[in-house]
C-alpha positions as CSV (number, residue, x, y, z in Angstrom):
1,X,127.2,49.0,72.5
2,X,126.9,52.5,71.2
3,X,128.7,55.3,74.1
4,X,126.4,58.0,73.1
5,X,122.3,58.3,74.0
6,X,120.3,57.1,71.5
7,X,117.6,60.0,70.5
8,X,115.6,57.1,69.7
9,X,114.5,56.5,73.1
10,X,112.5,59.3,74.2
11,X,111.6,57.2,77.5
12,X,115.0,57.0,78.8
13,X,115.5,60.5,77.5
14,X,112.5,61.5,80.0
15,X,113.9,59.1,82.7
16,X,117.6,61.1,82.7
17,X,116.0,64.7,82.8
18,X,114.1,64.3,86.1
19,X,117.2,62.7,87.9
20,X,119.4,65.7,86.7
21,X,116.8,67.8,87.9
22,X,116.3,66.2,91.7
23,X,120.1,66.3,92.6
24,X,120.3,70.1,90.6
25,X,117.1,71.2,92.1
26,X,115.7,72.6,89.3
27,X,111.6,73.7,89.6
28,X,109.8,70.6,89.2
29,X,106.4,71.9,88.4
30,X,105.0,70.6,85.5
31,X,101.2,70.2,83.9
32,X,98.4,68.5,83.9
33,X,95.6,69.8,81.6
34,X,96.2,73.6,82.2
35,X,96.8,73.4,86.0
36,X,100.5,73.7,87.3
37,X,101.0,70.9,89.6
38,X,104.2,70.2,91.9
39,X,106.0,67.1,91.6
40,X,106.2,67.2,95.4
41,X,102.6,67.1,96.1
42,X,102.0,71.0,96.0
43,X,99.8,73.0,93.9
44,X,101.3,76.6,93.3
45,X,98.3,78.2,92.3
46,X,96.5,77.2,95.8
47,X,97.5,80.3,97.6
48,X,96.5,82.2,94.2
49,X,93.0,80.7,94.2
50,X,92.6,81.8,98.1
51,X,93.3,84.9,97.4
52,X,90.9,85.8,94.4
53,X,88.5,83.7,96.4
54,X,88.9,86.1,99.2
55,X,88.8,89.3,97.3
56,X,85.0,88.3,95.7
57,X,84.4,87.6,99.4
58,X,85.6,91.1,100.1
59,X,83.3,92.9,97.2
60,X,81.0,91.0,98.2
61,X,81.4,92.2,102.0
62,X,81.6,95.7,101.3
63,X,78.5,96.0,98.5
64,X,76.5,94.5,101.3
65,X,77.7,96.5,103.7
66,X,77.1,99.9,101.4
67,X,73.7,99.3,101.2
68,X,73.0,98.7,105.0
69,X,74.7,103.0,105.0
70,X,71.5,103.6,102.9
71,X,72.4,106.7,101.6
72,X,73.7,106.7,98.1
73,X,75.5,110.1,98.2
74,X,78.5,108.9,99.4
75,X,80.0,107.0,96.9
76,X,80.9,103.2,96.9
77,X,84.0,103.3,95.8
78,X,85.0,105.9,98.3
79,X,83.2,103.6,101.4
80,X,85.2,100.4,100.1
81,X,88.5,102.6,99.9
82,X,87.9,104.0,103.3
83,X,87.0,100.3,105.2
84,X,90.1,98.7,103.6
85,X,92.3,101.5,104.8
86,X,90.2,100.8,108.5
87,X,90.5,97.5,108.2
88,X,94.8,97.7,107.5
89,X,95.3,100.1,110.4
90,X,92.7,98.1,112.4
91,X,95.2,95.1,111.9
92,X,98.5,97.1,112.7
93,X,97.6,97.7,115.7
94,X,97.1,101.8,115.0
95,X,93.4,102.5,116.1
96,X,92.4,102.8,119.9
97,X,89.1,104.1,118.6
98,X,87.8,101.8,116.2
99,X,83.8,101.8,116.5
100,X,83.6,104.7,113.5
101,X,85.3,105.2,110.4
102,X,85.2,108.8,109.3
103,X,85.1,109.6,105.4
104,X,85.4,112.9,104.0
105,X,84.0,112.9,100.0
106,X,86.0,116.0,98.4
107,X,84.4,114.7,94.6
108,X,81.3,116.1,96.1
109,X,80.0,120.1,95.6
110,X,80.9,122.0,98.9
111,X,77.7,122.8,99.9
112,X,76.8,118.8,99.9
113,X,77.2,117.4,103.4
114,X,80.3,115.5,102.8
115,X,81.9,114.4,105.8
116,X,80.2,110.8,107.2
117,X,80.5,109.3,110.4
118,X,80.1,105.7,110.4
119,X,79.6,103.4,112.5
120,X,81.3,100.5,111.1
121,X,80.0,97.7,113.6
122,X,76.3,98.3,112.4
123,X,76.9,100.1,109.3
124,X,75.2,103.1,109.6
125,X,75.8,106.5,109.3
126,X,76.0,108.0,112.2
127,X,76.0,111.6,110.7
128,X,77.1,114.0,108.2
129,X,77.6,117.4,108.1
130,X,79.4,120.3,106.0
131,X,83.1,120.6,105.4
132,X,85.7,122.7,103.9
133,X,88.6,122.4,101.9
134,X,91.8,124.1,101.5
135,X,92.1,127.9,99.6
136,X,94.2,126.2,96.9
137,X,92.5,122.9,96.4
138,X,89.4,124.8,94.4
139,X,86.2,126.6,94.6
140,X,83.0,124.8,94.8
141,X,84.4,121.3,93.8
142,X,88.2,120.1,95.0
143,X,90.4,119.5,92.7
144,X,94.2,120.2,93.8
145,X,95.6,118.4,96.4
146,X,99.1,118.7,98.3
147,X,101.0,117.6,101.1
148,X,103.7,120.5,100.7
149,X,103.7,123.4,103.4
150,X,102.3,126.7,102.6
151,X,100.0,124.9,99.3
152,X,97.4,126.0,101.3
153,X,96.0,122.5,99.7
154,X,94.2,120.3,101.2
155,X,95.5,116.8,101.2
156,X,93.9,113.5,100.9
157,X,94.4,110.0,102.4
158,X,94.3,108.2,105.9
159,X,94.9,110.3,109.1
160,X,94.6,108.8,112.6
161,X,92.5,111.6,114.9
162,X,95.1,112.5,117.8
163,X,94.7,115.2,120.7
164,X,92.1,118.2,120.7
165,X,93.6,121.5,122.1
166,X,92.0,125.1,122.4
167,X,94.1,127.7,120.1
168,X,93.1,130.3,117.3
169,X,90.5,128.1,116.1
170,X,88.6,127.7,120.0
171,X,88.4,123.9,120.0
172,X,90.6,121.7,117.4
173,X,91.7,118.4,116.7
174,X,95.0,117.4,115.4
175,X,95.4,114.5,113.0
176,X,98.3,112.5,111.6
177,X,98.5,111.7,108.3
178,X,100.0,107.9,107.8
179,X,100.6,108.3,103.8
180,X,102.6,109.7,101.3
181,X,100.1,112.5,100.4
182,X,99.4,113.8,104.0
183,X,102.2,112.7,105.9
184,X,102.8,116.2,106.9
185,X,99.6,116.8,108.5
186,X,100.8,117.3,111.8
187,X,104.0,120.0,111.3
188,X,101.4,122.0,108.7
189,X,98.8,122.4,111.6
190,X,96.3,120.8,109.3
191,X,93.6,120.0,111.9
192,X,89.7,119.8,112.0
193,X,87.9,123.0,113.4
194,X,84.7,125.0,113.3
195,X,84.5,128.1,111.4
196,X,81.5,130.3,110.8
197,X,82.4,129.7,106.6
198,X,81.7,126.3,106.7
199,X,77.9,127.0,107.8
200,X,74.8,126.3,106.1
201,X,74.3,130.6,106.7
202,X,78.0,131.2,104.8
203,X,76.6,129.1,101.6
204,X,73.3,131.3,101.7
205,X,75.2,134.7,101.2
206,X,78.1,133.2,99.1
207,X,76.1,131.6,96.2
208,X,76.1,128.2,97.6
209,X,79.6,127.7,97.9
210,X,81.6,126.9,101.1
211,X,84.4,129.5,102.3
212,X,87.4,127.8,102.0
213,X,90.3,126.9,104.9
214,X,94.3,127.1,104.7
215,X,94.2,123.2,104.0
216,X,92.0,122.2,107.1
217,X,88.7,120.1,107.6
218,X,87.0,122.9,108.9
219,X,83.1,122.2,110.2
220,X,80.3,124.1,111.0
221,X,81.3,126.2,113.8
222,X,78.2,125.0,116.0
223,X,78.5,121.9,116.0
224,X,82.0,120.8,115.5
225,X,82.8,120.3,118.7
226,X,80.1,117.5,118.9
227,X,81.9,115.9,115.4
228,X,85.3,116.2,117.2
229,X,84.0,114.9,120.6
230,X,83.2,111.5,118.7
231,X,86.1,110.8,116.5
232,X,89.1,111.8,118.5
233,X,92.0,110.5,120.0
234,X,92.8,107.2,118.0
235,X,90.1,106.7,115.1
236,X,90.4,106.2,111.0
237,X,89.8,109.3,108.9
238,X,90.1,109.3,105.2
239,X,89.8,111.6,102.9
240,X,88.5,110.7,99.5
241,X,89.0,112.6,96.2
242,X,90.0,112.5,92.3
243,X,93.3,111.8,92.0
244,X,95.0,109.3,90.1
245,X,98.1,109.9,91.6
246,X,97.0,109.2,95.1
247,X,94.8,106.1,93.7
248,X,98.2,104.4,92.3
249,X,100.2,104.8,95.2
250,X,98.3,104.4,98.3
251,X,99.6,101.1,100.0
252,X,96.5,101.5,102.6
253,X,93.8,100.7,99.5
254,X,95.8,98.1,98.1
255,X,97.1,96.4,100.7
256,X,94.8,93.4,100.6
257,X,97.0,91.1,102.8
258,X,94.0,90.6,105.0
259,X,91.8,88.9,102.7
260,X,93.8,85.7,103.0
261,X,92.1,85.4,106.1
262,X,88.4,87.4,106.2
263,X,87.4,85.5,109.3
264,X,88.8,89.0,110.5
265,X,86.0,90.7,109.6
């Protein structure tokens, strides 16, 4: 009898391997066709299938839901960014006002209407009106965006609408940013206001451009208290605009823990 394994054998061979590997607990995944399968009875790529099955589910959601807003202005892939980042905070527990998602579009010309209030139970928008950006972020279009003190930049991302308060700017409401690129919100004193530059009568004697803030949402001075009456204390603002940077890092637009289960929705 020889002492050493005959290569021969390929069976026994086969036979040895998976007993070294059940006591040494090595992965026993192996496959059949070109699916992974578990020895023990599970399939790895279940959870992955779930997943991708939710996230057409989720396209499909918000595509659907984009055309109930009927009104192509405001662009899709800033309404999908913005309910995602709703739906997140929704699910942390962070919004005590949740009927209306808020989106500011800074991609759009400042005399556009570019602040929408939906309401994200029927889908519709609610309103829009006129808005500002910051001194530094541009002239007619924004383009620089800053979380830094004294940019006088406006700064983009997801805020949460906190207290209003009667200062320099009448009647105001504070926001806290919740990101990276606005997480200084509050200690700038970037809040939403009226001012009489962000009126359809500035635009007409400043050749159709919007006056410009020192990094606030400002509103038409008439009727943002009516804007700030709806959305405060505890709702989802987001402000949308072209940056890569902010695209590759916000956790709120690509945190898509939530599709495992879209019963949520």
């Amino acid at each position: 009898m020889q002492n050493k394994i005959d290569a021969k054998h390929p069976i026994l061979l086969v036979v040895l391997a998976l007993l070294l590997m059940s006591f040494t607990g090595l992965n026993t995944t192996h496959f059949y066709g070109n699916t992974p399968v578990d020895l023990k009875g599970k399939d790895p790529l279940k959870k992955s299938t779930e997943v991708s099955s939710s996230r057409a589910l989720w396209k499909q959601y918000t595509y659907s839901n984009y055309q109930c807003l009927n009104d192509s202005t405001l662009p899709f892939e800033a309404f999908q960014q913005g309910l995602k980042g709703f739906y997140n905070l929704k699910e942390e527990g962070e919004l005590t006002n949740d009927s209306i998602l808020t989106i500011i579009d800074f991609t759009q010309h400042s005399s556009h209407q570019r602040m929408y209030l939906i309401n994200v139970s029927t889908f519709r928008v609610i309103d829009k009106t006129l808005c500002a950006h910051g001194k530094n972020t541009g002239g007619a279009f924004a383009k620089n965006f800053s979380n830094r003190s004294g940019s006088l930049q406006s700064s983009l991302g997801f805020y949460i609408t906190a207290e209003t308060y009667s200062g320099k700017f009448d009647y105001a409401l504070r926001l806290d940013g919740v990101e990276f690129s606005n997480s200084l919100a509050r200690p700038r004193g970037i809040v939403m206001h009226g001012a009489s530059y962000a009126t359809p009568q500035f635009l007409k004697r400043n050749n159709n451009v919007l006056g410009r803030s020192f990094g606030c949402p400002a509103l038409p001075e008439n009727v943002a208290k009516k804007y700030i009456d709806q959305i405060k204390e505890g709702s989802c603002l987001f402000i949308y605009g072209n940056s890569a940077t902010y695209e590759r890092r916000a956790e709120l637009i690509h945190d898509n823990s939530h599709l495992e289960d879209f019963d949520l929705f």
